[in-house]
N, C-alpha and C positions, 0 to 999 in steps of 0.2 A: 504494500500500500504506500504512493507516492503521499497524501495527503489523506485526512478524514475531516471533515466539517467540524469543529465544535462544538457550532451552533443544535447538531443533531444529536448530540451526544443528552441535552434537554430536550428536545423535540422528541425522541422517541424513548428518553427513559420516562415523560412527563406521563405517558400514556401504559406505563407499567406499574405505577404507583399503586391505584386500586390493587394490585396481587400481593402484596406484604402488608405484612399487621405486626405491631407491637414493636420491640426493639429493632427487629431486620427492618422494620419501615424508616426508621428513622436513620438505621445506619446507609441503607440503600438511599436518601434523601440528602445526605452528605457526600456520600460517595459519587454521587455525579458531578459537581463542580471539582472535585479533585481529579475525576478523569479528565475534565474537561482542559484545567489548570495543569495536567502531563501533559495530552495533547500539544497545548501552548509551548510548551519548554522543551519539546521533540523538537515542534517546528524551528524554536530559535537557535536549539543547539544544531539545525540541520540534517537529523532525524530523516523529516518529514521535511517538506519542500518550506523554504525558510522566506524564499519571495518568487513574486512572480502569479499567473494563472492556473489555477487546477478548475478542476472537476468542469469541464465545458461541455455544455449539452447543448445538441442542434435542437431550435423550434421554432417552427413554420419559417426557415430559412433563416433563421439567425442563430445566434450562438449565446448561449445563458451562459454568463460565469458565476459561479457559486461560489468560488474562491479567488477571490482578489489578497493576496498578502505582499504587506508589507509593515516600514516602520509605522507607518498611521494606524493599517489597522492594528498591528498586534498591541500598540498601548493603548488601545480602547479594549478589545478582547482581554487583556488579561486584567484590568480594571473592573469590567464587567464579571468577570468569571470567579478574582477574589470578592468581591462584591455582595455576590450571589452567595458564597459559604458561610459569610459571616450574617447574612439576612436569614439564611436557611435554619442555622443555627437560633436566630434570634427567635427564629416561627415553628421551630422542630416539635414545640408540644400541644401545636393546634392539631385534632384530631380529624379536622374537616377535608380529604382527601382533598376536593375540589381546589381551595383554595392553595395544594400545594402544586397542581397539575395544573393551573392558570397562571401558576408562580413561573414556572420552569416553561410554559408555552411562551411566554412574556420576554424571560432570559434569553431563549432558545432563537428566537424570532428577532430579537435584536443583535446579537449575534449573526444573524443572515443581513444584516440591513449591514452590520461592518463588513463583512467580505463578500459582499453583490459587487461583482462587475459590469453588471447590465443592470438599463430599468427597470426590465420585469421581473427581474429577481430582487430589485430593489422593493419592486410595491407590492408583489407578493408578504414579503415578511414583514413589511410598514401597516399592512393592511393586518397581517394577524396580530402583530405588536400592540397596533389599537382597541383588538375585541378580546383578547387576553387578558389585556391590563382591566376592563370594563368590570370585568367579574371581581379583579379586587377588588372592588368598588362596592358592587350589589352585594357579596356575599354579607358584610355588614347586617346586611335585611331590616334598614331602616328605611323608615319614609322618605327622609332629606337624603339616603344614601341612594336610594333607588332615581329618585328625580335628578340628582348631581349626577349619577353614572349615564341617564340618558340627554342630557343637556351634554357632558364628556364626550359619547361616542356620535354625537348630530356634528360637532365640531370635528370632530375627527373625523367623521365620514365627508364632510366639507372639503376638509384639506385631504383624504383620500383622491376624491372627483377632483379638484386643481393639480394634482400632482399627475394623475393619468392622463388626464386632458394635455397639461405641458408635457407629457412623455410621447404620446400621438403626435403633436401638432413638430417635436423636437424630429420626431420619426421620418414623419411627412419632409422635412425640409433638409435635412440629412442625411435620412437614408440609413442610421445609423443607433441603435439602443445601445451603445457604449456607455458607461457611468463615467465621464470624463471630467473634464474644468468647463462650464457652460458659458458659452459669449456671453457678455453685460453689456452693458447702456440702452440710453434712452431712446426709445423710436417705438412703434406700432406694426414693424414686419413683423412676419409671422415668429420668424426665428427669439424676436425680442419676446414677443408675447408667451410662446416657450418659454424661455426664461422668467418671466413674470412669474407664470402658473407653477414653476415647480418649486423657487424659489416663495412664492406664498405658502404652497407647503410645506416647506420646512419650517418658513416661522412660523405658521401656527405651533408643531411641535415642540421649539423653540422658546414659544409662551410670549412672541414679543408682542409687546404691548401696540395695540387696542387687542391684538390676537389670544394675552396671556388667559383670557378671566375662566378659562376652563381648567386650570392648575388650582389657583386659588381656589376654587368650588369644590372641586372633585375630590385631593386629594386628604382634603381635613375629615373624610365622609368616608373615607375607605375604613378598611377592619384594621387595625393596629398592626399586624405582620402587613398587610397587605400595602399602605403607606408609606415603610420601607420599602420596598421596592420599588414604589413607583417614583421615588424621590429619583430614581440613578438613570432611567434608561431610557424613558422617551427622552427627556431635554436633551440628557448627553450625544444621544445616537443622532439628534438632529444637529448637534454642535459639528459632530463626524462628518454629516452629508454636507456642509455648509462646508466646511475646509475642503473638502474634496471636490464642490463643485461650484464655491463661491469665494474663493479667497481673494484678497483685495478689492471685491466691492465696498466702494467709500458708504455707501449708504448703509452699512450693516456699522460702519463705524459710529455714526449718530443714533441709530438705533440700539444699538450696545451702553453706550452710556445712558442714552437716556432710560432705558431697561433696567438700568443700576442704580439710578438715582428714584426709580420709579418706585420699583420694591419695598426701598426704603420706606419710602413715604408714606404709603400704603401698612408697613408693618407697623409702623407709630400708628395707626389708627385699632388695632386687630387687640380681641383681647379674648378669643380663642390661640393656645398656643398652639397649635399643629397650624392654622391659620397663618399664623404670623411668621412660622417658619416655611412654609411655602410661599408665603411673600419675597420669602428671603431668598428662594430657590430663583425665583425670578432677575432677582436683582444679582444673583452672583452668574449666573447665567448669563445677565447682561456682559460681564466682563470677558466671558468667553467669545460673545457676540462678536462684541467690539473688537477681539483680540483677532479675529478671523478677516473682517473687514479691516483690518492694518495689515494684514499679511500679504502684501506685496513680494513676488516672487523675485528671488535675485538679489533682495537688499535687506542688511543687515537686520535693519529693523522690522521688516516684515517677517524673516525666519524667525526671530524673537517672538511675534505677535503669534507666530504659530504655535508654534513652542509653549508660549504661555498659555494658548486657547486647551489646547492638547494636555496641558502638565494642570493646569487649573481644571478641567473636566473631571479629571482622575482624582486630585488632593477632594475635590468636591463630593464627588461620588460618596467617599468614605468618610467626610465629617458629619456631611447633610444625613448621611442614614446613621450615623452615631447622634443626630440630633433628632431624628424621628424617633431612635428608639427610645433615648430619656423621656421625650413625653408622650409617647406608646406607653412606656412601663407606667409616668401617671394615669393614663387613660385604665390603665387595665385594671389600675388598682385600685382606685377611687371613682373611676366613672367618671368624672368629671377632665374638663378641661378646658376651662375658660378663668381668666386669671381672677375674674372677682367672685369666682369659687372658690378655689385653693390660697394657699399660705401656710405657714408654717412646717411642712411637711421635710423638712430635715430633721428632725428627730423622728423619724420614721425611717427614711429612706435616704440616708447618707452617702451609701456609695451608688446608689444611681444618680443623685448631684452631681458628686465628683468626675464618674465619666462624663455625665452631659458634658461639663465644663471642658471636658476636652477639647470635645467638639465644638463648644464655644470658645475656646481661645485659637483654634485652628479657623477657623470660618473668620474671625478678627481680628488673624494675620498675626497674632504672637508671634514673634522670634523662639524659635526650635519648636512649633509645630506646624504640620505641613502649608497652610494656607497661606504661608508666611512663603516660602521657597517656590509659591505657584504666581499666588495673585499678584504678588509683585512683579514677575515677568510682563504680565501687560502693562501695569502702568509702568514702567520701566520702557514697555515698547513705545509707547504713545511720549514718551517725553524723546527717546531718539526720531519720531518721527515729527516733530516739533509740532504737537497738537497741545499747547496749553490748558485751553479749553477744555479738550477731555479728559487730561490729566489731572485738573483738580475736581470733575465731578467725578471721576474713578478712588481720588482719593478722598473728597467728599461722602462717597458711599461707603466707604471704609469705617469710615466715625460711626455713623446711621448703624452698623451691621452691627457692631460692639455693642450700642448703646442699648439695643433690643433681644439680641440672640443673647448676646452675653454677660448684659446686665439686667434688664427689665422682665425678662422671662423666668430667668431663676430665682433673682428677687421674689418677684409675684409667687412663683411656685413654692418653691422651698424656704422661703423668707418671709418678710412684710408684715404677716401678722403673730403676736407675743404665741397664742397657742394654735395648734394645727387644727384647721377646719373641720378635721374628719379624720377616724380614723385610718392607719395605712399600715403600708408592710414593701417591704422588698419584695422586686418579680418573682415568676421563674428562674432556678438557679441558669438555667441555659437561655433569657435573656442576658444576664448581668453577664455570661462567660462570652455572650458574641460585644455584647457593650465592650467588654474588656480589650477582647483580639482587636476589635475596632480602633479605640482607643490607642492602643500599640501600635497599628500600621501610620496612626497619626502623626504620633511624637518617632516613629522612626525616621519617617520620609522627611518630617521636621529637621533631626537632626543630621539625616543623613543623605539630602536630598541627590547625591552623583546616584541611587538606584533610581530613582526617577528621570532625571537628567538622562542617562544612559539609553532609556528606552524613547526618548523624542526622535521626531523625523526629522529632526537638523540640530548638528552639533552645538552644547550649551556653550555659549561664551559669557556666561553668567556670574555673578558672584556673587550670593545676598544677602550675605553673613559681611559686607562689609561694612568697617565703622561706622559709617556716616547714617547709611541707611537703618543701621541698628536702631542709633541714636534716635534719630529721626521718624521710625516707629511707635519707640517705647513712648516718645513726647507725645504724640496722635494718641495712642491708647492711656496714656497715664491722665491727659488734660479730659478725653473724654469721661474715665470714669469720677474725675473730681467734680465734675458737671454734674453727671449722673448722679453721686452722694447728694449732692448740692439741693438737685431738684426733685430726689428721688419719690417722693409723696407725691410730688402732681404728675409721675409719670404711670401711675398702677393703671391697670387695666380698664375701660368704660363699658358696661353692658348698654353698647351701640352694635347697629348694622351697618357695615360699611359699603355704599352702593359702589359698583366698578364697572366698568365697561359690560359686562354681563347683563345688566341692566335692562339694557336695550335689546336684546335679544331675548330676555323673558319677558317684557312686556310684550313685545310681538309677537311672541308664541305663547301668549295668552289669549291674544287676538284672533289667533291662528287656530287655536284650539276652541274658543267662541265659536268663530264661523266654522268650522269643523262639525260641533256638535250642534249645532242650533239650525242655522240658515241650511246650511248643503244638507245635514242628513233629512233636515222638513223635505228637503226636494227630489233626495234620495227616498226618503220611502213614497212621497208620493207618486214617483217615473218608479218604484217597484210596482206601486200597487196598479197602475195601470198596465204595465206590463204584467202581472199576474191576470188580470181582470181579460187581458186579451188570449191570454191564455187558456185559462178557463173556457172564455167563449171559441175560439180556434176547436178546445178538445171535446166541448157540447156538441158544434156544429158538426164537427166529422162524424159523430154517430149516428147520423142520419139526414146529410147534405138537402135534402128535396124535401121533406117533414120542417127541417131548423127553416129552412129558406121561405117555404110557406108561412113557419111560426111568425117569423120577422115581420112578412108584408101583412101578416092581419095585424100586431102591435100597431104597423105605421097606420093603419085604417082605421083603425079606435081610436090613436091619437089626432085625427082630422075628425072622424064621428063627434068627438065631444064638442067641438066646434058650431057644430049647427045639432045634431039629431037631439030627440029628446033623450032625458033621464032613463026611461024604461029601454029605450031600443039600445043605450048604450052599455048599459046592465044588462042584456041579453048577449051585446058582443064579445064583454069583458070575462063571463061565466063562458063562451063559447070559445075564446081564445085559454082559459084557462084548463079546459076541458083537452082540447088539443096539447097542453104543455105536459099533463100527466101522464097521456099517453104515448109521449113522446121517449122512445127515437120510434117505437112501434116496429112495422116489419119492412124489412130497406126495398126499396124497388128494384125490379128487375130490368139493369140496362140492357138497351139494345146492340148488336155489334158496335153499328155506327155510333151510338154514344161515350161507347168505351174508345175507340178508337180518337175519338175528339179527346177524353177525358188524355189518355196516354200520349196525345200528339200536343197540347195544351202542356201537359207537367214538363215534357221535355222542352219546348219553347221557354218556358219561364228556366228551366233549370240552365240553357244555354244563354238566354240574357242575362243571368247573374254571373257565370262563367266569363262574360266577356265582360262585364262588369269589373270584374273583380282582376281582370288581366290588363284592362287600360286605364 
């Protein structure tokens, strides 16, 4: 075997899950991302083909590539793939079969979306990626979870239909389904409008803003393992298709910041915690954005921007689901999750604090934890590409992420008030042991950033352990939290709803679901019932053609009777019509040849004006 897919190593163990029970189930539910993660490390040690094309299958005269490898993909793959063990671990003692085989459909299917070389292989796995992840979502089986999942997959089905439309019209003018770098700029040829449509796909996934509000909704509604997961691998995998098919579009640079500044702003209003950390997901996202649209091929500063987009994806992946799981494990344990619920809950649950905080000092760019050795890469790339401008809203949104992820949430949680709301307790021992591994990949990459460095698609000429910058951090994060002490009483949590661009799309499919159910279905049952009505009459009439035919024309002659004749004679007709209807269909007449002949040469004429009806 030159090569094995990965991505199938979940795709078809997802569907073996139902046949183990008990301990083999769960050890079987680990042991697939460890195949998967040999897999990877065959490939890089050259094993297994280390770059290049494999698995290519002809369809309908083209060629599907399943395996695109290289350095892009494999530090998305193996980011994904550790990713995946330490969520699985975190989810290993939900008993819900489903929710583990929606998990690994999810993993499995993003994984195909990194090593598609072609578009059809592209939106094959984009497309189950989306009804995968959906069931995190519903399995919840709440009312707000069931309406988020389907408000989720309208959106996604959206950006489904623009992504295959720009793959057709890319088809059409090319000639060509290769997953390549797509022409940019501005115009109305076909070619450009391609690029529009597949490029709106991505950002939806993406989450950029007006596009995001399907993140924010959805993923605070998911089931607590499920949440996890979904933190890592739609955004990421659309950060992937963006680099590989949009790097150096300027316009992804303004919408990258501005995406980063957005976040923010939005999570100072949230006072659901899983809320406000999926605000967060938006806005550190945006720095990936931005870092793609700097990525100018050839020059310094754009391999930087890749590099960062790339090494930020990755440090992200694994702090964002170490921040899902801290407040999963308060969901699990308290029910609750909105900050002016909780408080106190450090004397309960200690060392799920202290991992959270991991994840909070790495998403807030701490010096020696990872978010520190990523996020800086892009603003580092934006200040070599002399963008001011977005250099102080990247480091603007830096302040914002501390102030909320890593002060104001924990605060509220585990803090703020003298005695704990409710009672609590520490998770599952095998949440706190995936918190923990979690945890450890943070502060390693932190300290030891050349194993991540090493796996980029362009050499790091980096350094970010240097003095200045050091300095220069610790002031940003020290001045922020003296702020934070300062004002911390007016920053606790509001029981507000915070309206978003979503907005506007539920009020129109309120609308939508109005005339739905009111206006169209009055006119649907009514074109039913008269299409019943004529049915009925169509299956009367045929029981006796010459009897029904006669029935009719006396009806019409009573209905003229009543007109002029008297009361008695038309009360004679109406008993005399009615007298005929009971005996009806009676005994059928006897056609003559020639009437049959008429009858059989008649059904064939109509049968042959419909035929050519229905030909021109």
């Amino acid at each position: 075997i030159d090569w094995f897919h990965p991505g199938l190593i979940y795709i078809l163990g997802a569907f073996l899950i139902p046949l183990f029970r008990g301990t083999i189930k769960k050890g079987y539910l680990l042991l697939l991302p460890v195949l998967a993660l040999i897999n990877l490390l065959l490939m890089s040690r050259g094993v297994f083909s280390p770059e290049g094309k494999e698995w290519i299958l002809p369809f309908l005269g083209y060629d599907l590539i399943l395996g695109r490898v290289d350095k892009l993909s494999m530090v998305f793959a193996y980011v994904f793939v550790i990713a995946s063990f330490c969520m699985m671990l975190y989810a290993i003692h939900i008993k819900e079969e489903g929710q583990h085989v929606a998990a690994y459909l999810y993993v499995g299917s993003t994984l195909g979306v990194v090593f598609a070389g072609d578009l059809f292989t592209l939106f094959f796995f984009w497309e189950v990626m989306a009804w995968s992840a959906l069931f995190l979502i519903w399995y919840r089986r709440r009312k707000a979870a069931y309406e988020a999942g389907f408000r989720y997959i309208l959106v996604h089905f959206f950006g489904g239909l623009c992504l295959l439309g720009g793959i057709l019209l890319h088809l059409q003018q090319t000639g060509s389904i290769a997953f390549e770098t797509f022409s940019w700029g501005w115009g109305l040829s076909q070619e450009h409008v391609a690029s529009y449509l597949i490029l709106l796909a991505f950002l939806i996934n993406a989450a950029v803003p007006p596009l995001h509000a399907w993140l924010s909704d959805a993923y605070p509604e998911a089931t607590v393992t499920g949440a996890v997961f979904l933190t890592a691998f739609t955004t990421k995998s659309a950060i992937y298709v963006l680099i590989r098919g949009f790097p150096g579009a300027e316009l992804l640079i303004w919408l990258g910041a501005i995406m980063a500044v957005y976040g923010v702003v939005f999570a100072v209003l949230e006072n659901d915690i899983r809320r406000l950390l999926a605000y967060h997901i938006i806005s550190q996202v945006g720095y990936m954005v931005c870092g793609v649209g700097m990525g100018v091929m050839g020059t310094a500063a754009g391999e930087m921007a890749i590099n960062g987009a790339a090494a930020h994806a990755f440090c992200h992946i694994l702090y964002k689901a170490l921040l899902f799981m801290g407040a999963g494990a308060v969901l699990q344990v308290t029910g609750r999750s909105k900050l002016t619920e909780l408080g106190g809950l450090y004397r309960y649950m200690p060392v799920t604090f202290h991992l959270y905080m991991v994840g909070a000092y790495s998403i807030s760019g701490f010096p020696l934890f990872n978010g520190f050795v990523s996020k800086t890469m892009v603003v580092q790339a934006s200040a070599m590409g002399h963008l001011p401008i977005i250099w102080l809203m990247l480091e603007g949104a830096s302040i914002g992420t501390f102030l909320h992820t890593g002060l104001k949430l924990p605060w509220g949680t585990w803090f703020a008030k003298e005695k704990p709301v409710c009672e609590a307790k520490e998770p599952p021992k095998n949440m706190l042991v995936a918190m923990g591994l979690t945890s450890f990949l943070c502060i390693l990459l932190g300290v030891y950033p050349k194993l991540l460095y090493d796996l980029l698609p362009y050499p790091v000429h980096y350094e970010p352990y240097a003095p200045g910058h050091v300095v220069s951090m610790s002031q940003l994060l020290g001045f922020t939290f003296f702020a934070f002490w300062v004002l911390r009483k007016k920053l606790h949590g509001e029981p507000t709803i915070t309206l978003d661009t979503d907005w506007f799309y539920r009020m129109a499919g309120k609308s939508v679901i109005w005339f739905c159910e009111k206006p169209l279905m009055t006119f649907a049952r009514f074109v039913d019932g008269k299409v019943m009505d004529l049915v009925h009459f169509l299956a009367w009439f045929s029981r006796n053609p010459a009897v029904a035919f006669h029935i009719k024309k006396e009806e019409v002659k009573v209905r003229v009777k009543k007109i002029y004749a008297s009361p008695d004679r038309v009360e004679k007709y109406v008993r005399d019509l009615e007298e005929k209807r009971k005996k009806y269909p009676g005994e059928l007449p006897k056609l003559t040849v020639g009437a049959s002949l008429f009858l059989i040469l008649f059904s064939f004429a109509v049968y042959l004006l419909l035929y050519l009806l229905m030909a021109y």
